[in-house]
C-alpha positions as CSV (number, residue, x, y, z in Angstrom):
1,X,-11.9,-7.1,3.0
2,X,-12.3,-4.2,5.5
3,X,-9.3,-2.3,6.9
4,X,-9.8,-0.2,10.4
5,X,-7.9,2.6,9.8
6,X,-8.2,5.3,12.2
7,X,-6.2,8.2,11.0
8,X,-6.9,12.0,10.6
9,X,-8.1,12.5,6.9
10,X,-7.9,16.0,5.4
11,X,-11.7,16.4,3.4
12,X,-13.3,19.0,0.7
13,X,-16.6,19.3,1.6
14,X,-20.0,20.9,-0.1
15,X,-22.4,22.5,2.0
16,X,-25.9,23.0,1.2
17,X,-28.4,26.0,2.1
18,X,-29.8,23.4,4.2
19,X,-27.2,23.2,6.6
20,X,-25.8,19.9,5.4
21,X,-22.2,19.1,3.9
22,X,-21.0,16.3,2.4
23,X,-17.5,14.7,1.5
24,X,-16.0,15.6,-2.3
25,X,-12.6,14.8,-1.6
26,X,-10.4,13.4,1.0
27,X,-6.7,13.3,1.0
28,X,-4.7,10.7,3.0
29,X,-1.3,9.6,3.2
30,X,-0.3,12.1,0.5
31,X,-3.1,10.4,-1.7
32,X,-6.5,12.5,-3.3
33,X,-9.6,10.1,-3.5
34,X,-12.4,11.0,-5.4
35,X,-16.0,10.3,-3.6
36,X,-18.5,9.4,-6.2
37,X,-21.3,8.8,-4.2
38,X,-22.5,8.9,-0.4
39,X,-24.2,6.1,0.2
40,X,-25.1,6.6,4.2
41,X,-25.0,9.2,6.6
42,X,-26.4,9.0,10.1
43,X,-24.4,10.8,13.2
44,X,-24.4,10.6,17.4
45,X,-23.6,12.4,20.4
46,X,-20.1,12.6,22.4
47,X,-21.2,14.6,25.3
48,X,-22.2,18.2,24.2
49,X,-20.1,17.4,20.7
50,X,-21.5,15.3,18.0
51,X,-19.6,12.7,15.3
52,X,-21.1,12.8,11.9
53,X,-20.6,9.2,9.7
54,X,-20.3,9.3,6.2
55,X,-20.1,5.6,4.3
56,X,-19.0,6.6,0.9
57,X,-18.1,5.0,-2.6
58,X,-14.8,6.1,-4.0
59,X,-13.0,5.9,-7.3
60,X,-12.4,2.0,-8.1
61,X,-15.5,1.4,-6.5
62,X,-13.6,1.2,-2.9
63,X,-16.1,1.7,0.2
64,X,-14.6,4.1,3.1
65,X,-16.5,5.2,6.3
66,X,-15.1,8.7,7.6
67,X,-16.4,10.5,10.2
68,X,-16.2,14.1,11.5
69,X,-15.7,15.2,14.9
70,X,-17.4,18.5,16.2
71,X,-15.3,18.6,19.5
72,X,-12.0,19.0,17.5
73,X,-13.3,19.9,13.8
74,X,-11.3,17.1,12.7
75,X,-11.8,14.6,9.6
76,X,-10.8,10.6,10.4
77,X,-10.9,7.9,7.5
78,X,-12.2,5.2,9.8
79,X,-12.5,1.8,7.7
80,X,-11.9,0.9,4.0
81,X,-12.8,-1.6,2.1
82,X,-11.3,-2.7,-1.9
83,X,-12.4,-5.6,-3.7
């Protein structure tokens, strides 16, 4: 079942040469999950600012979607999903 969630997310995050970063960790409500894998990543425009999307596979095999938003440099954990 899939949860909107909607709430700031604090992230570690690996950075290539390349110019691209990915999610490691993210912490939320006083909780550390693990990313194992990125599954998706795709991003789009707010006015001069962009939103990067991140669908992810966590520990437990949980599915999250988090995104990052250029215009305030914050992380949000968006929508989760636990079988």
């Amino acid at each position: 079942m899939v949860q909107v969630i909607g709430e700031t997310v604090a992230a570690l995050t690996r950075f290539t040469s390349a110019g691209s970063f990915d999610p490691v960790r993210i912490k939320w409500r006083n909780h550390t999950i693990r990313i194992r894998s990125v599954t998706g990543r795709w991003d789009r425009h707010d006015g001069q600012f962009k939103i990067y999307h991140f669908a992810l596979v966590g520990e437990g095999d949980a599915f999250y979607e988090i995104t990052f938003h250029t215009r305030d440099m914050t992380w949000r954990l968006e929508k989760m999903a636990v079988e």
